[in-house]
C-alpha positions in Angstrom: 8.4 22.2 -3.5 5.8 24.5 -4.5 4.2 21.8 -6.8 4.4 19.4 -3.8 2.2 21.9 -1.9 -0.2 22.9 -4.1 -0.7 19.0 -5.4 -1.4 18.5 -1.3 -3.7 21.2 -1.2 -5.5 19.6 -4.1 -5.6 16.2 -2.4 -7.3 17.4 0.3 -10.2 19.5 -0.7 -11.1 17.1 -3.5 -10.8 14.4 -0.6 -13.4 16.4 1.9 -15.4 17.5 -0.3 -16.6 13.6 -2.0 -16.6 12.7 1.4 -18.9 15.1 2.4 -21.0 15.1 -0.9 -21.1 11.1 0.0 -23.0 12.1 3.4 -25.3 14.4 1.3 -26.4 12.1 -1.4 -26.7 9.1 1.8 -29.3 11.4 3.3 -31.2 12.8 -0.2 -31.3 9.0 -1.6 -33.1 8.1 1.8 -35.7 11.0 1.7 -36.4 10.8 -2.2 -37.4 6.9 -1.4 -39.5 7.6 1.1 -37.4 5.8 3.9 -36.0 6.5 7.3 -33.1 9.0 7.7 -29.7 6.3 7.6 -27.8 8.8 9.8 -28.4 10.6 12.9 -27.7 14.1 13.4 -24.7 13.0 15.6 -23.4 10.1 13.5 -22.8 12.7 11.2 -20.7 14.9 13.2 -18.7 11.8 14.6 -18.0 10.8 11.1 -16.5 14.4 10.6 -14.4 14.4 13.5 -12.8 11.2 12.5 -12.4 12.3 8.8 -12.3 15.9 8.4 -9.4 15.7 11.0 -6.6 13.2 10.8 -6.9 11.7 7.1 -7.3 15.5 5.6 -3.9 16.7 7.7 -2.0 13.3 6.6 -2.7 13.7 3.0 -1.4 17.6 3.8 2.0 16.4 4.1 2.1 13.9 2.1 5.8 12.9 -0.1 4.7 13.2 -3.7 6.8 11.6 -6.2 9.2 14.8 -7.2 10.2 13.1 -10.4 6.8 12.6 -11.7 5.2 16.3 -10.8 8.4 17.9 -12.4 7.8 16.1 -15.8 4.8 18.0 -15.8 4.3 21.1 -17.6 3.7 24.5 -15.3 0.2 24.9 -14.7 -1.5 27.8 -16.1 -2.4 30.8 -13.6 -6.3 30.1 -15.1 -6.1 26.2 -13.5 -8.6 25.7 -10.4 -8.5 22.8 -8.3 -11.3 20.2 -10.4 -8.4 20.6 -13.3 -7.3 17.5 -14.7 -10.0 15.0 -13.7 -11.1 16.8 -10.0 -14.3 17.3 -10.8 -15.3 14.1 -12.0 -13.2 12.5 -8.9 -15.3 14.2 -6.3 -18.4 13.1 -8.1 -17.4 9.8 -8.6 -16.0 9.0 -5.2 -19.2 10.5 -3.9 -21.8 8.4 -5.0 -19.9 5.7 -4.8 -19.6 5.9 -0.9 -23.2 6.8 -1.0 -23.8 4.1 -2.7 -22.3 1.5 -0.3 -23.6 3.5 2.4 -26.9 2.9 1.3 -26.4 -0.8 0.6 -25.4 -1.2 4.7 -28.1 0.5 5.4 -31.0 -1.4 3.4 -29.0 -4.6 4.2 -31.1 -5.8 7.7 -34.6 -4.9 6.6 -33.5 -7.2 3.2 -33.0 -10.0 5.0 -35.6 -9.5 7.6 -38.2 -9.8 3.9 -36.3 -12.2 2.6 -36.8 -14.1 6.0 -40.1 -14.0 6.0 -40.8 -14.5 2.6 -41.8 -10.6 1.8 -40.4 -9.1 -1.6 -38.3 -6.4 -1.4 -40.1 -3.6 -2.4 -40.2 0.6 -0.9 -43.1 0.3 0.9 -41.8 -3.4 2.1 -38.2 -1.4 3.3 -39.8 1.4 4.9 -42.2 -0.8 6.9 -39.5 -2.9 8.0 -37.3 0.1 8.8 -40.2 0.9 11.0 -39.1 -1.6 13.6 -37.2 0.6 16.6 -34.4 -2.4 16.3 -34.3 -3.3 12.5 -33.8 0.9 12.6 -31.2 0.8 14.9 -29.2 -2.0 13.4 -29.8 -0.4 9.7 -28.5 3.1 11.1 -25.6 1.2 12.8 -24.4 -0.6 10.3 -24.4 2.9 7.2 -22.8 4.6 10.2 -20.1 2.4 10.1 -19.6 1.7 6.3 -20.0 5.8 5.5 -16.8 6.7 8.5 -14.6 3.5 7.5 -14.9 4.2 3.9 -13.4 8.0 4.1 -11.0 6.7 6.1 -10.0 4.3 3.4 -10.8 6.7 0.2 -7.7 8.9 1.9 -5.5 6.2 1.5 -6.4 6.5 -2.3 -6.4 9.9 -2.3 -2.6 10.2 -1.8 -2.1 9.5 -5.6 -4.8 9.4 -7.9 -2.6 9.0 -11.0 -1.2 5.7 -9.1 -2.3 1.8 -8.3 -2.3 1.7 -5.0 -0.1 -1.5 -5.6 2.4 1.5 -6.9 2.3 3.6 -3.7 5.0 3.2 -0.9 2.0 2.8 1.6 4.3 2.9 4.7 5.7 6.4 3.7 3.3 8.4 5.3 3.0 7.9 8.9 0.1 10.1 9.7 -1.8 8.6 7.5 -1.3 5.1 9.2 -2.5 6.8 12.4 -5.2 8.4 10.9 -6.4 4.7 9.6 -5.8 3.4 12.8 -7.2 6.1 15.0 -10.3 6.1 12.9 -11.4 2.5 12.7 -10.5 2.2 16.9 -12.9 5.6 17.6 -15.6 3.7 15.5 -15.5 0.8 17.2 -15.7 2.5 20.2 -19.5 3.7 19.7 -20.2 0.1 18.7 -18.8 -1.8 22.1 -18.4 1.1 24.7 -22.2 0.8 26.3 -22.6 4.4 27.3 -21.1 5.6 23.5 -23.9 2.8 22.4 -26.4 4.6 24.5 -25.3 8.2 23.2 -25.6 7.6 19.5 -28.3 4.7 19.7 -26.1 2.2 17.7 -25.9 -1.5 18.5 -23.4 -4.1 19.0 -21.9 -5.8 16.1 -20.3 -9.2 16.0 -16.9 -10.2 14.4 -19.0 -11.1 11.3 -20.8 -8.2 11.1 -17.5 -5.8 11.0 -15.9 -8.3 8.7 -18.6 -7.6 6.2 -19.0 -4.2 6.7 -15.0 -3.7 6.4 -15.4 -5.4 3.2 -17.8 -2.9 1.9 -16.1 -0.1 3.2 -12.9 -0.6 1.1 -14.9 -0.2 -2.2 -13.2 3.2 -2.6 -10.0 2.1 -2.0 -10.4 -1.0 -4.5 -11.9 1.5 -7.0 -8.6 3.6 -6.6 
């Protein structure tokens, strides 16, 4: 039992902490190119409240497999959490939703040069993100992609020795919930007009949130 805990413990720090050194390296990447900020100052506290919340408490009581973490030899009193690969997991998983974050978010002025026959160059991308609406769209869309990928890198998180093909998915409720609860609170500041109004987003079609959902689960494919 006391393995169970600690391994929880472990989940979860290593869990907020790549999320939120994903935020970081969204915004640095966008300020070393020279380009618009991708996230409003209250994008990123909605984010929090629908990841720092739910997802981080679900993976607290989460059922580890007993007969796997007591085939492990006891730890040594010298261990620290980024033992055993933690490090290199917060790392990883943090670019990589940085990464995808940034893709969303240079996606609209691509295809606004691309359009009109412009290449895609920095100075192209930051005079396109210039545009009040290709801004807004831009924003709206890493917005998205950086909240719905947490969501989905905590489903991951639950085992990181594990396929998720291995995990019993259903067995942790919360964690459903947290899934759920996230993407519907998302949507929300996408379709409610006066959420739309408060955090300056824009509406996005069926095909937009198909494509965005399908970038957002790069974390959980690369689990």
């Amino acid at each position: 039992e006391g393995r169970s805990i600690y391994e929880n413990i472990k989940k979860s720090v290593i869990f907020l902490l790549s999320s939120n050194f994903g935020e970081i390296i969204t915004m640095l990447l966008t300020v070393a190119l020279k380009l618009p900020p991708a996230l409003k100052a209250s994008h990123i506290l909605w984010i929090n409240l629908i990841t720092d919340s739910l997802p981080a408490l679900a993976l607290g009581v989460d059922e580890n497999d007993l007969d796997t973490l007591m085939k492990k030899p006891p730890r040594k009193r010298s261990e620290g959490l980024f033992s055993g690969g933690g490090l290199s997991c917060t790392i990883f998983y943090g670019f990589l939703i940085a990464l995808i974050s940034l893709a969303a978010f240079i996606k609209c002025p691509c295809m606004y040069l691309t359009n009109d026959g412009l290449p895609i160059t920095l100075e192209n991308l930051a005079s396109a993100l210039s545009k009040p609406d290709i801004l807004a769209h831009s924003q709206t869309y890493a917005f998205t992609v950086l909240g719905i990928s947490q969501l989905f890198h905590a489903i991951g998180m639950r085992d990181r020795e594990k396929s998720l093909f291995c995990m019993d998915l259903g067995a942790n409720k919360l964690m459903i919930l947290s899934l759920l609860t996230g993407i519907g609170l998302q949507v929300m500041v996408t379709e409610i007009p006066w959420l739309i109004a408060a955090f300056r987003t824009v509406k996005l079609t069926l095909t937009e949130w198909g494509s965005l959902l399908c970038l957002s689960m790069a974390p959980l494919l690369a689990h």
